[in-house]
Backbone bond lengths (Angstrom), bond angles and torsions (degrees), N, CA, C in turn:
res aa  C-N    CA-C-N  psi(-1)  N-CA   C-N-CA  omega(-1)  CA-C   N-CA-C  phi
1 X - - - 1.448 - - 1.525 108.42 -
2 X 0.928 115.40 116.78 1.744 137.12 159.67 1.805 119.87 -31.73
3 X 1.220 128.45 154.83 1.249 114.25 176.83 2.095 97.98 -86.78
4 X 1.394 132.44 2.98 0.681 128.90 170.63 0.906 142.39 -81.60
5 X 2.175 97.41 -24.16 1.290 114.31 179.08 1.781 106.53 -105.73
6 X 1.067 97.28 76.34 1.914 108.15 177.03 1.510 107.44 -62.00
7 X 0.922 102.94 140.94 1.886 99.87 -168.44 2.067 104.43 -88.45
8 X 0.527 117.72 143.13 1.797 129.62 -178.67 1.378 83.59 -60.98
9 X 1.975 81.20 123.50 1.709 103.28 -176.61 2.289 93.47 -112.78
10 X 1.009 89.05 143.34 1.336 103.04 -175.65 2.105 89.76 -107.51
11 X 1.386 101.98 136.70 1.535 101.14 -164.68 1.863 99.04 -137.60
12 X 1.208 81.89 116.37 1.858 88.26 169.45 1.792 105.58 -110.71
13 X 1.204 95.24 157.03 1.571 102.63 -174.70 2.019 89.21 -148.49
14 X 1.758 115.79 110.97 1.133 127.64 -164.40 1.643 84.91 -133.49
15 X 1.641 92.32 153.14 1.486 105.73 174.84 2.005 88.52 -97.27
16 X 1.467 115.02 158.01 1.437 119.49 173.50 1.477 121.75 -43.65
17 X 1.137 103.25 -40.08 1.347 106.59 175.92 1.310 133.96 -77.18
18 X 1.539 111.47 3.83 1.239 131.92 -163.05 1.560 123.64 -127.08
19 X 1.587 103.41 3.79 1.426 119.91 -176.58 1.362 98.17 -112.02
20 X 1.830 102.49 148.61 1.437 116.93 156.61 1.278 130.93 -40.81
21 X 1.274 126.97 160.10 1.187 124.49 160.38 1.485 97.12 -71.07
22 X 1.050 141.25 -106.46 1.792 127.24 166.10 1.301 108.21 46.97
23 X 1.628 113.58 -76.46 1.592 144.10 -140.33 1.739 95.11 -84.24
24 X 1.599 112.75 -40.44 1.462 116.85 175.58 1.044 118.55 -82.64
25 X 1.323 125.83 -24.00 1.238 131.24 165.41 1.264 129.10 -57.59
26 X 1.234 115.71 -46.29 1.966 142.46 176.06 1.600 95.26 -67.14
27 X 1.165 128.74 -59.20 1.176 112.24 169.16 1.424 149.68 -93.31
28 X 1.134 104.56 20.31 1.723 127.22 161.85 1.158 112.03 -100.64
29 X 1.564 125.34 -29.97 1.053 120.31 166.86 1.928 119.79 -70.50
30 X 1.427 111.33 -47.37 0.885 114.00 176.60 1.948 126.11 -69.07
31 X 1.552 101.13 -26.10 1.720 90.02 157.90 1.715 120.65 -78.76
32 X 1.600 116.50 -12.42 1.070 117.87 154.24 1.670 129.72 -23.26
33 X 1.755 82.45 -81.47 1.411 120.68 -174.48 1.384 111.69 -36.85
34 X 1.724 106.95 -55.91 1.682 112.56 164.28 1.184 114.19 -70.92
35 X 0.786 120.04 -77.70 1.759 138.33 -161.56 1.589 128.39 -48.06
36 X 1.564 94.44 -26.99 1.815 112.10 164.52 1.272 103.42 -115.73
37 X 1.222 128.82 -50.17 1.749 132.54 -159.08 1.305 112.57 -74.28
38 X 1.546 99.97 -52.82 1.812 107.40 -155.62 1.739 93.33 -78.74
39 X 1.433 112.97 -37.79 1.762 117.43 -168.00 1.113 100.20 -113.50
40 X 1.462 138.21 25.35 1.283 146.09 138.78 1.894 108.46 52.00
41 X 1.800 78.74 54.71 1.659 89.50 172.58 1.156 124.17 -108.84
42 X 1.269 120.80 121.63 1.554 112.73 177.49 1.457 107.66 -86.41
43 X 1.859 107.81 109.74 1.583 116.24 159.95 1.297 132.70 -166.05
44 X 1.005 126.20 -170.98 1.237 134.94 -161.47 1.410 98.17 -102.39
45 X 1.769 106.37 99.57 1.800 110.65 165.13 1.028 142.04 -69.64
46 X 1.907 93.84 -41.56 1.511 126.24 166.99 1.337 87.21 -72.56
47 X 1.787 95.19 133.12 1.480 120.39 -170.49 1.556 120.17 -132.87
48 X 1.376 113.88 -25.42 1.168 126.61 177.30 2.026 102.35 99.99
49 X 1.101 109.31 10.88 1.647 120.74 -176.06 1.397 113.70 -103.32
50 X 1.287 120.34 -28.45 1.497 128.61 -167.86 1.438 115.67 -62.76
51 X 1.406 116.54 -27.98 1.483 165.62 -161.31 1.744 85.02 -68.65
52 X 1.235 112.05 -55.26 1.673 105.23 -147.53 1.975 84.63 -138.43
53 X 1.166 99.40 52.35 1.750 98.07 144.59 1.422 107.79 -176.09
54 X 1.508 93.34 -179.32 1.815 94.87 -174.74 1.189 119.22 -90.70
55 X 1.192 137.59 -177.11 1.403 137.25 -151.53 1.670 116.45 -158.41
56 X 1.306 87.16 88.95 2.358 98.80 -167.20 1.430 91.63 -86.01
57 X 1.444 107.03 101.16 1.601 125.82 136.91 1.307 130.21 -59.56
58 X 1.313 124.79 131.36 1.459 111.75 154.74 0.976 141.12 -139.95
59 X 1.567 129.13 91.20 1.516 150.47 -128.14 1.479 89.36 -75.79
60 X 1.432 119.08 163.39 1.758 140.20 152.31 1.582 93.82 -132.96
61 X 1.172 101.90 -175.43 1.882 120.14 -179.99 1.352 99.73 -19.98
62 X 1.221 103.35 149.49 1.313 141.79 -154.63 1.580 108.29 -25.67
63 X 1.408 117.36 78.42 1.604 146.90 170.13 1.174 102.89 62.34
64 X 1.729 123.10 54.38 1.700 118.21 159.56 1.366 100.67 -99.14
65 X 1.785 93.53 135.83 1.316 108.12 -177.85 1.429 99.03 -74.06
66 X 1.360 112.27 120.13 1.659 115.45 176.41 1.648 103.94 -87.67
67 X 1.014 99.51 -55.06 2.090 109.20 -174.47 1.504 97.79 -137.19
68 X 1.248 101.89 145.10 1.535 129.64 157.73 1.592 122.55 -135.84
69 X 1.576 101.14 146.61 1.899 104.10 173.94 1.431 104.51 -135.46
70 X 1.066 109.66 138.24 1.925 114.16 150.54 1.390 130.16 -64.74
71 X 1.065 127.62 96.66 1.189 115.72 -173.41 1.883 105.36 -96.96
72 X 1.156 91.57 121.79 1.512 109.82 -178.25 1.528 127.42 -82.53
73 X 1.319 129.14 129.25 1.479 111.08 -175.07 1.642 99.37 -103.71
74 X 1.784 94.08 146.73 1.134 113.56 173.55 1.707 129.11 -20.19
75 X 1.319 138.31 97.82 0.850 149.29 -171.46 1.760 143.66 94.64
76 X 1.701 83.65 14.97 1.680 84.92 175.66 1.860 102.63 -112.83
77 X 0.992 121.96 -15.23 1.141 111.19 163.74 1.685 127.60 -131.28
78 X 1.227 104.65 4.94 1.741 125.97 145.84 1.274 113.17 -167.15
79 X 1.248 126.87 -174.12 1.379 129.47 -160.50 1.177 100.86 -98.27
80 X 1.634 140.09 18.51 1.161 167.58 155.00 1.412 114.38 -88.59
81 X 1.109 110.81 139.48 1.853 104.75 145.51 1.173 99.08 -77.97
82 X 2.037 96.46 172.78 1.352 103.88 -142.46 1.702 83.70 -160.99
83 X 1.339 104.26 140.33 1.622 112.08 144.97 1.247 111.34 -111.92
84 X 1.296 90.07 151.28 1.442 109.57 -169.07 1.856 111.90 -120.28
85 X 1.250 103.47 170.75 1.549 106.53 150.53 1.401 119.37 40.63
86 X 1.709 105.33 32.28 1.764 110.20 -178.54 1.434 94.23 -62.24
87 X 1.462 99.18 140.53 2.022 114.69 153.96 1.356 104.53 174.81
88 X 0.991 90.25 160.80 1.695 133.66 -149.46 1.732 96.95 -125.97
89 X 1.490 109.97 117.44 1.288 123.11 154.64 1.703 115.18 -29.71
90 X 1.287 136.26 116.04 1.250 126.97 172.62 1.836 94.60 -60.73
91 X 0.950 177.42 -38.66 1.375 168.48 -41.58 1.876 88.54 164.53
92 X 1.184 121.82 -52.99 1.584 106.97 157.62 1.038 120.66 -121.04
93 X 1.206 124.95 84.19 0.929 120.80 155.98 1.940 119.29 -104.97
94 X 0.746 125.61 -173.38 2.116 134.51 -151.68 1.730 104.54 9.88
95 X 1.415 113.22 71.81 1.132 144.37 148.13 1.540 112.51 -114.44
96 X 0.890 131.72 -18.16 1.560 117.80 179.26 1.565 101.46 106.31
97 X 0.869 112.62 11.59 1.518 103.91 -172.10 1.838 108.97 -96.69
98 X 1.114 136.03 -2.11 1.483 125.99 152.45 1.152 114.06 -92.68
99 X 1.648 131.06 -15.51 1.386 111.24 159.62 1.729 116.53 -71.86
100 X 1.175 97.63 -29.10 1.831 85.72 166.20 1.408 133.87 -87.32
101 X 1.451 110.92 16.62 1.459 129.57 -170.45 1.540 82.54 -111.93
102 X 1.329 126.52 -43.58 1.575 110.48 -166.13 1.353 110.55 -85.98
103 X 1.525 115.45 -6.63 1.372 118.18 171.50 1.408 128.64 -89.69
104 X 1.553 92.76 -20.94 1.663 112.27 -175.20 1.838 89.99 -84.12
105 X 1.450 121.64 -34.30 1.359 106.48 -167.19 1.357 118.99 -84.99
106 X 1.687 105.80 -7.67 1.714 111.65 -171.50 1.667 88.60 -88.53
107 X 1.318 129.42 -27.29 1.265 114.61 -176.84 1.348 122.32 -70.43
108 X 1.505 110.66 -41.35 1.728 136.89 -168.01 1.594 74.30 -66.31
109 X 1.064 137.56 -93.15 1.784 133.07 -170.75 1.600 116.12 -5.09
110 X 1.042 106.19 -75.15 1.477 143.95 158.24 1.993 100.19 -11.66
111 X 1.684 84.46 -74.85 1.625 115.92 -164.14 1.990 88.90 -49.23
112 X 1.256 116.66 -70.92 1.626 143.73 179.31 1.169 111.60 -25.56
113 X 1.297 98.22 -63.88 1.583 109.27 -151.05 1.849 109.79 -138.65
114 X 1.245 118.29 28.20 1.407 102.80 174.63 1.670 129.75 81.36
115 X 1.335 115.71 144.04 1.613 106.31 -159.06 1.599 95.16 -74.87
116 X 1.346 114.77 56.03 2.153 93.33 152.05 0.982 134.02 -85.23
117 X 1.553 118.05 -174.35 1.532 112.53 137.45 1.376 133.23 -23.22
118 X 1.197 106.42 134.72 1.336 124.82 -152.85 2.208 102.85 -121.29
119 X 0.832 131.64 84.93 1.410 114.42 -176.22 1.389 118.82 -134.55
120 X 1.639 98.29 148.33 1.786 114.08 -173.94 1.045 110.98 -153.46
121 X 2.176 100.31 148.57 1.145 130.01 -169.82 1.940 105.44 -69.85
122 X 1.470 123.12 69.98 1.434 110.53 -162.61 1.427 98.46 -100.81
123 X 1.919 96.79 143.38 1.850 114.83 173.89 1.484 94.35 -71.01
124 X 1.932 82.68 142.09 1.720 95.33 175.13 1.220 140.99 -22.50
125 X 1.477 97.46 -52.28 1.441 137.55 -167.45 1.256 110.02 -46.78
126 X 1.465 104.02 -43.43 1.816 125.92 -159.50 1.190 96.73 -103.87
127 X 1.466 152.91 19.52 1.405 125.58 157.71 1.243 132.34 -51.45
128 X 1.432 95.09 -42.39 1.832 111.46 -169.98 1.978 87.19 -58.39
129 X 0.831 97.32 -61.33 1.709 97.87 -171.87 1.562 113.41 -40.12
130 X 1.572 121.47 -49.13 1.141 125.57 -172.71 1.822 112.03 -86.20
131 X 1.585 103.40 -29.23 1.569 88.59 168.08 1.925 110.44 -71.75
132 X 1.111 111.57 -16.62 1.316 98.42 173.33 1.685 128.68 -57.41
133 X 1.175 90.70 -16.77 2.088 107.82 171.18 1.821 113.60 -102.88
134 X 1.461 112.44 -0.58 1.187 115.44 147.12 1.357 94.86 99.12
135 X 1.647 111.97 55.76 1.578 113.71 -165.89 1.633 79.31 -118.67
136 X 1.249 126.54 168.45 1.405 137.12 164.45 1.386 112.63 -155.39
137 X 1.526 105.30 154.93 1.574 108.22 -149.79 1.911 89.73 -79.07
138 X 0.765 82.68 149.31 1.772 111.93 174.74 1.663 131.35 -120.16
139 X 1.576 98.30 -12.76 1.680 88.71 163.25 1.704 116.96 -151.12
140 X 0.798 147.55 -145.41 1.597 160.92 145.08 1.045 105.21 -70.77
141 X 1.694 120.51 134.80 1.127 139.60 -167.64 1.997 103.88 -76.91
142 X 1.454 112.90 109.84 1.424 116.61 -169.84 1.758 101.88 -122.66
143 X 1.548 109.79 147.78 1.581 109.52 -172.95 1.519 109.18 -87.78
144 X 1.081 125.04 130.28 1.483 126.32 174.28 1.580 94.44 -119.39
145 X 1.640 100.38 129.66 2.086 104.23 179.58 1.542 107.43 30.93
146 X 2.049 100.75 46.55 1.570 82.57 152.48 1.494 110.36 79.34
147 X 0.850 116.71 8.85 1.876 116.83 174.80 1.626 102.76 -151.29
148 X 1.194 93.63 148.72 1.714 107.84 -168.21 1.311 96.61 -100.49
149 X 1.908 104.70 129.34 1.338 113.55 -161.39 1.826 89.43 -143.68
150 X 1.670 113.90 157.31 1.078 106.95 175.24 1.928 105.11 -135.18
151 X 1.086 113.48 159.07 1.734 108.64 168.63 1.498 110.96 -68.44
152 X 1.241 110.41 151.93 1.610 105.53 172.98 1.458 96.22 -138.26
153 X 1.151 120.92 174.74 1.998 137.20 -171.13 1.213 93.38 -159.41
154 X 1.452 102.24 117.37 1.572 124.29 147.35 1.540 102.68 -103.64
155 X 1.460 104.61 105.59 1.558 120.50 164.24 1.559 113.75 -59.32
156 X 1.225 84.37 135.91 2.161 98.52 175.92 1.360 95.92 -37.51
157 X 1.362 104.67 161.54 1.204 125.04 164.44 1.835 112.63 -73.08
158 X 0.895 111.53 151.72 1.737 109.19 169.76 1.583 109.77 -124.83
């Protein structure tokens, strides 16, 4: 499969309190998988945040979590909303499927909470990726668990 031919993502967007056990499971496991396993970080995911935002899934064949985001409301983890917790199934990944997770999540923001500021905790690595949705760096490059990460701002729309 091509990065052109992205496979039809089926997309739920649940407040915490409103997902399966199933639905929490698939995605704790899967920021695991990256976030401790694949980048071999030792930390603390469970945050006490998951509690109070929504949660953009995005299923392929028969309910694999392909991508998930946190979408954060304005003021619990900056005075911005915020996405959070982008990743991508290693199993799809260069199908196209995090540019439509970062498009599906700038909208769900949007959808939530109103055309603001838009801001995230993004790894170095991934700027080029995230200024491509019109994010720009916003602070000094600082280490969070050991990996160099910077703020970015996608300004409201006008």
């Amino acid at each position: 499969m091509t990065q052109q031919e992205a496979p039809q993502i089926s997309w739920i967007c649940k407040k915490f309190e409103e997902l399966t056990p199933f639905e929490v499971y698939q995605f704790l496991w899967l920021r695991n998988e990256v976030f401790v396993v694949e980048q071999n970080c030792v930390f603390q995911d469970a945050d006490y945040k998951d509690q109070h935002c929504h949660h953009l899934m995005g299923f392929i064949k028969e309910n694999q979590l392909a991508v998930y985001a946190r979408i954060v409301p304005p003021g619990l983890s900056y005075n911005e909303m915020a996405i959070g917790r982008v990743v991508a199934n290693p199993q799809c990944r260069s199908k196209g499927l995090g540019k439509a997770l970062m498009q599906k999540a700038i909208q769900t923001c949007y959808d939530l909470y109103g055309a603001g500021d838009i801001k995230i905790g993004a790894q170095c690595y991934l700027k080029k990726f995230y200024t491509s949705f019109g994010f720009a760096q916003s602070s000094d490059v600082y280490l969070e668990d050991n990996i160099e990460h910077i703020e970015m701002i996608l300004s409201a729309p006008k």
